[in-house]
Phi, psi and omega in degrees: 000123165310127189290351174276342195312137200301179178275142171236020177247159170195173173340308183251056185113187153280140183200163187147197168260131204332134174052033178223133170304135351254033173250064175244146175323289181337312178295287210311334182258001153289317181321312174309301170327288187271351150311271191323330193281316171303343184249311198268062211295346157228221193271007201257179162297015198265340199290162181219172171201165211228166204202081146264152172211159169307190201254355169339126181286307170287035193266350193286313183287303207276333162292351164292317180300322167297284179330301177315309187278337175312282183306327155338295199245023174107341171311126162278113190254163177234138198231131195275321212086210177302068170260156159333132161318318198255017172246342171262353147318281201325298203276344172289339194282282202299319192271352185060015173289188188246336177204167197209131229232179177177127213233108196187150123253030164041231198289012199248159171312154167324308211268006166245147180211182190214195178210110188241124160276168172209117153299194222281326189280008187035067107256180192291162174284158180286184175273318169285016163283303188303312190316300175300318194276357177273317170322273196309338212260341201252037168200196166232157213288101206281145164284150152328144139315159182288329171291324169255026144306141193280192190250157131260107165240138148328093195252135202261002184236009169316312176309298178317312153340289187306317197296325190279353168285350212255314170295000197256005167241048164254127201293143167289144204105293183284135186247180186262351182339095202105018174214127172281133177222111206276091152236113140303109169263041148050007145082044180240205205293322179272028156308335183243331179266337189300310200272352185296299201291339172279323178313290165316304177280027189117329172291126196291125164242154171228102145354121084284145173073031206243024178223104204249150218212007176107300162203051117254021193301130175064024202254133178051045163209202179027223190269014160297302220220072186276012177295290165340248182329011217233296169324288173305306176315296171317327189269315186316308211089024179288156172278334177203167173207143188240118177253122147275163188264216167271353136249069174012067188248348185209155199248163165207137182239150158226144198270201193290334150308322185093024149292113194267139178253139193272207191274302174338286196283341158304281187335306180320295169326297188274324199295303170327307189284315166286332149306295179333311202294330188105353230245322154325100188280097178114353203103330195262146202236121150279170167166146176314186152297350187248359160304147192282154192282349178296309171328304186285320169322335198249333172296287167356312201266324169276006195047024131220167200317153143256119164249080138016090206224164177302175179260124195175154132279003172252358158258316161331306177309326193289316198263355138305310168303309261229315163320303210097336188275153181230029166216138164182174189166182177241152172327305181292022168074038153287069160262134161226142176243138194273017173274329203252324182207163192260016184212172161308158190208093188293327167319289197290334160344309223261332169309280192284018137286327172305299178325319203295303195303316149270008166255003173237320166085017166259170211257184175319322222246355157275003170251347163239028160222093164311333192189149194276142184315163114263103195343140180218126198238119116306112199203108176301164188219087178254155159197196201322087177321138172128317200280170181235055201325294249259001157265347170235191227291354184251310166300296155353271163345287198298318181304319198289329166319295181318297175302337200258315198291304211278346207292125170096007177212020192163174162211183154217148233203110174230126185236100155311137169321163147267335184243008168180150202310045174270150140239152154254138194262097197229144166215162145220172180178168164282315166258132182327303190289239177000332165270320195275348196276265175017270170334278170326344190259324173306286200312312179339286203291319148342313186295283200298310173297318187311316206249004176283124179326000000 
């Protein structure tokens, strides 16, 4: 491998498309390879790594592949099968592996896959961690001796693990008895655990997404596309519905209408309540740049903080951890709470929204909308690889324009893609008419600097 090799890490992992560099057989057992050579630091048998993955028809090649360079240098892996993303946090933790793998492109088509690591305490690996392992990937990789190639084995109760962990941050005692529950798993990673574990705790459930065939995951379903499942509530008479993505790290919850509460208003909802409880550590709240301004104003109002992060669910964790604080997440419906898990966790989310409900005895919909939306108007931009819209002096000129109009009734959030030639153009405000002129005049200009020769 050429010492030139591009960077393969990006915010969550590794990610693309199937069988396109670098979500190739070839990549994954160099990923394998040097992750292994980096977790097993002396010459014995002891080290392990733990493997779950989503219902992807290609999750079958990279988890061979990984296993192949994994053992290839001595890891003994243990292979989950479907498990959830935040059950292989739990279980690399708890199993005592040195890493723990994940094979998911979380919300994205069939036709895309990802890699995700988490070191031995399950969180994600850091950026200098990806960094040494990318090191090792651009040279080549030493092998075992043939006597300490590692072992694969199959561990057949991984799903059960999580669920019977997953029900113990449900309050004891208390049951779903009485409550109809609409959960979609996007024909994804929580297909067997999401409708088993409401079940055991009580609940009438009605099943979506629960049949997954390889390529459908997430398609006209779960929490992207919460229509369905919106559908189904309405038809049914359910009491709440719970949307998972594909490997179910993130939530949408809907209520007896079939009105969807986006991550803002679940957060609002758990940040209010834990504070009432005392439990709220700091006060504090994490959430992105892209958490909503209704949000930080309605916090405000409870005296407590919103803290602010890049948009990434692993800075968030990070600047939680670096805090002291145990609840943040994102609009698209990351929550985590570091008391119960070390990654978003969409299950256990939806869990403790059923708790408010039965501990309050209020139906979905006076719990899942705290506080009213401030109108948020979005727009991709794209252009011209090579250019730098956004250094120069006349795009400039228009945000700062942009920034005096809004002051005092809104704001605005201009961002480059991390992952492909955007920039995004986000305002919010009350009046309407001003948040689309403000937005229109950036891209306008954005538009012209981008695509200019």
């Amino acid at each position: 491998m050429s010492s030139t090799m591009r960077r393969i890490f990006g915010t969550d992992g590794v990610r693309g498309t199937a069988n396109t560099y670098p979500m190739t057989a070839e990549m994954a057992l160099r990923l394998g390879a040097a992750a292994g050579r980096y977790f097993r630091r002396d010459g014995m048998n002891r080290h392990r790594v733990v493997i779950g993955k989503d219902t992807r028809l290609s999750g079958y090649m990279l988890e061979n592949a990984l296993t192949a360079g994994l053992t290839s240098t001595g890891m003994n892996v243990l292979l989950l099968g479907p498990v959830p993303t935040p059950a292989v946090g739990l279980l690399t933790h708890s199993m005592r592996a040195d890493l723990g793998i994940m094979i998911s492109a979380s919300h994205n088509p069939h036709q895309d896959n990802g890699i995700k690591l988490f070191g031995p305490d399950g969180y994600k690996l850091s950026d200098e961690a990806e960094a040494a392992i990318e090191a090792l990937m651009d040279g080549d990789v030493a092998a075992a001796a043939p006597e300490n190639i590692g072992r694969a084995r199959r561990i057949d109760d991984g799903r059960g693990r999580y669920m019977e962990y997953a029900k113990t941050t449900f309050p004891m005692g208390r049951k779903l008895t009485g409550l109809k529950v609409v959960i979609d798993c996007a024909h994804g990673a929580a297909y067997r655990a999401a409708p088993e574990l409401l079940w055991e705790l009580g609940a009438e459930v009605v099943p979506l997404g629960t049949s997954p065939d390889g390529m459908n995951i997430n398609d006209g379903c779960g929490s992207t596309h919460p229509e369905a499942a919106a559908e189904t509530i309405r038809r049914v008479g359910a009491d709440v519905g719970i949307c998972l993505d594909g490997d179910a790290d993130r939530v949408m919850i809907l209520d007896e209408t079939g009105a969807v509460a986006d991550g803002d208003q679940i957060m609002a909802l758990f940040a209010t309540r834990w504070a009432e409880e005392r439990r709220l550590r700091g006060n504090t709240l994490v959430a992105t740049v892209m958490s909503n301004l209704g949000l930080e104003r309605y916090l405000a109002g409870q005296e407590i903080t919103l803290e602010r992060t890049p948009v990434g669910d692993r800075y968030v964790v990070e600047r939680m951890r670096a805090g002291g604080w145990n609840l943040g997440g994102e609009q698209s419906g990351h929550i985590v709470m570091t008391d119960y898990a070390t990654t978003g966790d969409g299950l256990i989310a939806g869990l403790q929204f059923l708790a408010a409900m039965v501990e309050t005895g209020r139906p979905a919909s006076e719990l899942a909308q705290s506080f009213e939306r401030v109108p948020q108007l979005l727009k991709n931009v794209r252009y011209t690889a090579g250019t730098e819209p956004l250094a120069l002096a006349k795009v400039q000129g228009v945000i700062t324009d942009a920034e005096a109009r809004l002051t005092g009734a809104g704001r605005l959030l201009i961002r480059k893609s991390g992952t492909e030639p955007l920039i995004r153009v986000m305002a919010e405000c009350e009046d309407e008419a001003l948040l689309a002129q403000v937005v229109d005049d950036i891209v306008a200009e954005v538009t012209a600097a981008g695509n200019a020769a």
